[in-house]
N, C-alpha and C positions, 0 to 999 in steps of 0.2 A: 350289547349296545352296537348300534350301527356305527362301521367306519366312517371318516371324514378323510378324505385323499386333496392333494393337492395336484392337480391334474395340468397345470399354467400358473406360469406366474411372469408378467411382464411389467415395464417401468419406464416412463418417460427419462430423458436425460435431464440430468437439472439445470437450469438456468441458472443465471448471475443473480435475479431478483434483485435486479434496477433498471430503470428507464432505459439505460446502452443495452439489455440482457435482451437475448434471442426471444423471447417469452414472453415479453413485456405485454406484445398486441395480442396475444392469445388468453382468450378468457377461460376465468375455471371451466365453465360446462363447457366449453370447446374444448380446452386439452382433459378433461374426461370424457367426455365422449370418444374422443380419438384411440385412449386404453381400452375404454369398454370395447368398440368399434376390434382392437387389435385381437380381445379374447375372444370375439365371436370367429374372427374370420382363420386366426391361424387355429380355430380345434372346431373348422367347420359343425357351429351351433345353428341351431335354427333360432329364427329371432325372440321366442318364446322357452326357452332351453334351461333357464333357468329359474328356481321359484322368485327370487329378489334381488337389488342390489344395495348392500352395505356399504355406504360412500363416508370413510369419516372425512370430517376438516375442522381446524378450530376457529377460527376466525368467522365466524358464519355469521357475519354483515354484508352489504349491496352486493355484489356481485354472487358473493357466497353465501346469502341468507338464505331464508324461504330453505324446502327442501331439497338443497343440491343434487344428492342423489334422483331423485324425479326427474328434476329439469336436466339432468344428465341421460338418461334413460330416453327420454323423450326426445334428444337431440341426436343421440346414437342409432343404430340400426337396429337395435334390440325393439322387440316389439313393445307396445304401448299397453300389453297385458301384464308385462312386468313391474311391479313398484318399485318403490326406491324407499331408501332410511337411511337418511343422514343421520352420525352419531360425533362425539364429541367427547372424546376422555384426553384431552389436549394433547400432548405429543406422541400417546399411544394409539390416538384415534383409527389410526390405520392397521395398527394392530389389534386393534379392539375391533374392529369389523371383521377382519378375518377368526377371529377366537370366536363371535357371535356367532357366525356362518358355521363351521361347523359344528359347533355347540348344537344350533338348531339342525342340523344334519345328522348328528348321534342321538339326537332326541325324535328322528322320524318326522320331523317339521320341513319336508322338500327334499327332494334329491340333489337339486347343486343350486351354488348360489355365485355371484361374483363380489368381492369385497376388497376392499380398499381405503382408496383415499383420495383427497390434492389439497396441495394451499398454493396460491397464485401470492408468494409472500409482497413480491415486488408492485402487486396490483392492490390486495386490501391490506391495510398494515397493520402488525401483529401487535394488539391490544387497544383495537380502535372498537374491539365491541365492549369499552368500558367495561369490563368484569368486573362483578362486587365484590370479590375475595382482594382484588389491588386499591379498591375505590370506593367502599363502604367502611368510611370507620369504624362504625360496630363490629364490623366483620374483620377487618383489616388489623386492628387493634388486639382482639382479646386471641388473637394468630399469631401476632408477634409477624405478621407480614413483612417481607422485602424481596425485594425482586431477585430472579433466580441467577443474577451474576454474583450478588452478594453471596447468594446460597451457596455458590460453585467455590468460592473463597472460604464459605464459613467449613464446607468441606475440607478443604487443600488444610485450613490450618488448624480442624479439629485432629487430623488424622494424618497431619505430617507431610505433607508433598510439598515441594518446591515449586520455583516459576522455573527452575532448570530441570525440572521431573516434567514438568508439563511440557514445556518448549519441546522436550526431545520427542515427547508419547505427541505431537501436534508435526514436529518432521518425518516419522516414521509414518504419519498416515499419509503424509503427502507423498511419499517415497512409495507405501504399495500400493496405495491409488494409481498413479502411472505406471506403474508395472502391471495391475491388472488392463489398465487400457491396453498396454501396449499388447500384452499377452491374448485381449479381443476377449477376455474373463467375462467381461456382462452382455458378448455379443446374443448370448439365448434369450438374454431377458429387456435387452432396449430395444423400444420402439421408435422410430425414427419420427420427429413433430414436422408434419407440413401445414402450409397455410391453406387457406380456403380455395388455394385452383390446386392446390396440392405439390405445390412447390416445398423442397425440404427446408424447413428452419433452422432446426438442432437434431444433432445424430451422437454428442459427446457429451458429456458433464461440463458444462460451462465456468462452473466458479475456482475447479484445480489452481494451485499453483504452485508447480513440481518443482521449480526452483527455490523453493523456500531452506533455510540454511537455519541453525540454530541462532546463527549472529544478526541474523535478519530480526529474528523475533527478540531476540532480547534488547533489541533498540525501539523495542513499541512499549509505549504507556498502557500501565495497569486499565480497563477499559471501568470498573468499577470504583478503585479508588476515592474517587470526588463524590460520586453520591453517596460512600460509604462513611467518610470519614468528615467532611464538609456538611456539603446541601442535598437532601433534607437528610444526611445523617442515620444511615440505614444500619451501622456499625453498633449503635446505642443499643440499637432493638435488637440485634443479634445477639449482643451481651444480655441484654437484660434474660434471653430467653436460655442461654450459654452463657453463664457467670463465671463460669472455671476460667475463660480463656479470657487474656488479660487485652490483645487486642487480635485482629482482622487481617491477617496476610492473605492481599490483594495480589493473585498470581495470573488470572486470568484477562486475556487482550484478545481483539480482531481473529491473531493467526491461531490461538489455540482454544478456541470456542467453536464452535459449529457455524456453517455460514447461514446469512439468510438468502434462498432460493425460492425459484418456483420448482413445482413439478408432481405426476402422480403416478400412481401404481396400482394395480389389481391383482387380485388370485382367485383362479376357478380351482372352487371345492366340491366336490362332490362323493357321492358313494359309487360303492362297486357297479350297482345297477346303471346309473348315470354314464360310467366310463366304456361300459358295454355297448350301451345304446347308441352314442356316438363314434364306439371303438378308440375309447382315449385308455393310454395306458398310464396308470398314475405314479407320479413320481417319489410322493412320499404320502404318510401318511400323519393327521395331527396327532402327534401322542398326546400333548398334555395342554392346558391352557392356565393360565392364573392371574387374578390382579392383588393388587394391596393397598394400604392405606399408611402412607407413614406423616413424621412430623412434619406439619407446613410449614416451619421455618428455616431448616436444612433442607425441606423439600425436593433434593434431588439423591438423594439415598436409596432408592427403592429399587432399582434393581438386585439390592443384596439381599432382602429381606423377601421379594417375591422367588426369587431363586432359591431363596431356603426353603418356602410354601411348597411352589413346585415340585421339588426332588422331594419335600419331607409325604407329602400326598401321593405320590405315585412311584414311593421304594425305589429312589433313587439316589444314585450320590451324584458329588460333582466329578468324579472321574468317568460315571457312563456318557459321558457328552463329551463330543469330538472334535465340536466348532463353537465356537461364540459370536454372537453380533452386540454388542454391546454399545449402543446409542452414545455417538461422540457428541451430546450435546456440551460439554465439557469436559477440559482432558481430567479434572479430579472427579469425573462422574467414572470413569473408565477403572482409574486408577485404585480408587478403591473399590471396584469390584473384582479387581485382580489381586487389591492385600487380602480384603475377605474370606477370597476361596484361593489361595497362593494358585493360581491359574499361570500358565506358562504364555508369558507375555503373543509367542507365535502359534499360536490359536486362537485368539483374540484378533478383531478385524481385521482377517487375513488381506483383506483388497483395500483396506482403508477405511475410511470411515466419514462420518459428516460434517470433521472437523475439513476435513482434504475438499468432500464431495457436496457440503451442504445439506442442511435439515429441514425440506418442507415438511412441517409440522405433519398437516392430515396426514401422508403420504408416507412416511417414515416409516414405521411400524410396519406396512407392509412392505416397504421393501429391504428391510431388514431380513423380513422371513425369505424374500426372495435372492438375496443374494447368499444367504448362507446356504440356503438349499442348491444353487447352480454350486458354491463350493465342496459341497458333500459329494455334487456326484461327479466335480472335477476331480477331488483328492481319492474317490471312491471311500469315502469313510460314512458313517451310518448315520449317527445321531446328530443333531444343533440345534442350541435353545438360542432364542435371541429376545432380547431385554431391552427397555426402554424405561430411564430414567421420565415423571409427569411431573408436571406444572401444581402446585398447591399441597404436595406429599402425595404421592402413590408410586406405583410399580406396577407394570405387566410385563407378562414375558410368556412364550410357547417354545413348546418342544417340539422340533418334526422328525421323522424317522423316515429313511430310504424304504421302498419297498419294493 
């Protein structure tokens, strides 16, 4: 089977994702086109260079509806023979374009593709496309539905964590967050956002906030609490669906949740022939890809169960992997992926993660693969699988390899 190489991998900084955020005026297909824009020019492509673009995002109403990915293509410098395909596996979507792309690469479907993501969180707001899994009774109901703070709870206290396990795994990311800036860690893979005379907007991660203290956080309100336990009572449906547990320790707030941001990311994949033809030397290669299906009611589980797919499909264990990224969409999503596979907490988001950095949806997933990889060949170590907790039960997660 043909190789699939990671040849680039670049990432906008992420905004605040509000009104005050650097980002605000920048629309999705402008700050994708500006990533595409970035992969063509720093691995000098011709504007025809690759067979397609894989654009995930989830929210794909006004500004993000219709096919992003096109309207993206069409606005960047990539020529007008290229398509586009916007996909949408919710928080993984960015990793779910990358896993596509070389899939169809190993399968002889194109020589290189570019995939990614964006969600402009601060501009369409995250669940204003009415989803029928939150908003169809029928649907909602025979799911034992609730929303994924509840799930992050029903987490924390099917399997034992604290709000002072969380607080502290929510300081640590704030702590190597700014150590990787300060250290210039993500300088290979951020792209600097200017405005339309091309004046620079953001050059950093916007939503940080290095001085956060554990005493800081422990003086913030449970952020689920009320709708769990009050109005409309989300706590009920949790039991009814988890009878064992008698109630709902509410551990997750603001500072140990993932922020909401804007921002997006890509990665040129290609084969051996493709890196020749432009003379690009590639950086890793995809070993493994996988996705899953777990319960929509904890629905944020799934990185333990695709990571067992993964390694159990491709004769691995969890000691052949060197690096982790592990999706801080909450700190009990983290948390128990580290009781699971007893993972040594410092391999595990070495630079921080999206509790520190924030989580645009589409975008995520690929820059998860993107930053573990610049960590691989900072630390010079080989392997890293990076994993993304999904919206409604699933999991995905890929494995890359130095080459």
């Amino acid at each position: 089977m043909t190789e699939a190489y990671i040849y680039d991998a670049v990432r906008s900084p992420r905004g605040k994702g509000r009104k005050d955020g650097a980002l605000h005026e920048v629309t999705a297909v402008r700050l994708s086109a500006q990533i595409l824009n970035a992969i063509k020019n720093r691995n000098n492509l011709d504007g025809h260079a690759v067979e397609d673009v894989i654009w995930g995002n989830v929210t794909q109403v006004k500004e993000q509806g219709g096919c992003l990915a096109r309207t993206a293509v069409l606005a960047s410098e990539l020529d007008q023979s290229i398509p586009g395909l916007a996909i949408n596996r919710f928080c993984a979507s960015g990793m779910e374009a990358v896993n596509l792309a070389a899939n169809q690469i190993k399968g002889g479907a194109g020589e290189a593709y570019i995939a990614g993501g964006v969600e402009m969180m601060g501009r369409v707001a995250m669940g204003s496309d009415g989803a029928a899994i939150a908003v169809d009774p029928s649907v909602a109901m025979s799911t034992y539905f609730v929303p994924q703070g509840i799930s992050a709870d029903l987490i924390a206290t099917e399997y034992g964590f604290t709000r002072e396990q969380a607080d502290a795994l929510a300081v640590e990311s704030q702590i190597r967050a700014k150590a990787a800036w300060d250290d210039n860690r993500f300088a290979k893979s951020i792209v600097p956002i200017v405005d339309q005379n091309g004046l620079p907007i953001l050059d950093h991660d916007e939503y940080m906030r290095p001085g956060t203290t554990t005493e800081a956080l422990g003086a913030l309100k449970a952020s689920f609490k009320d709708m769990g336990e009050v109005m409309p009572g989300f706590d009920k449906v949790a039991i009814m669906k988890y009878p064992h547990l008698e109630r709902i320790n509410h551990i997750h707030h603001a500072g140990n949740s993932s922020g909401i941001v804007d921002g997006s990311a890509a990665i040129l994949i290609g084969n051996k022939e493709f890196g020749e033809k432009y003379g690009l030397k590639p950086r890793a290669r995809i070993r493994a890809t996988a996705k899953i299906g777990t319960d929509p009611t904890i629905m944020l589980t799934g990185p333990v169960p695709v990571t067992e797919k993964i390694l159990k499909e491709h004769g691995m264990a969890i000691s052949d992997i060197d690096l982790f990224e592990v999706n801080e969409a909450f700190a009990s999503v983290v948390m128990r992926f580290m009781q699971a596979f007893d993972v040594d907490p410092s391999v595990v988001n070495v630079n921080g993660g999206s509790i520190a950095m924030g989580h645009p949806l589409g975008a995520t997933g690929a820059m998860i693969i993107g930053t573990v990889l610049d960590e691989l060949e900072r630390q010079d170590k080989e392997v890293g699988l990076a994993t993304l907790c999904i919206a409604s039960g699933m999991g995905a997660a890929t494995i890359i390899e130095r080459v």
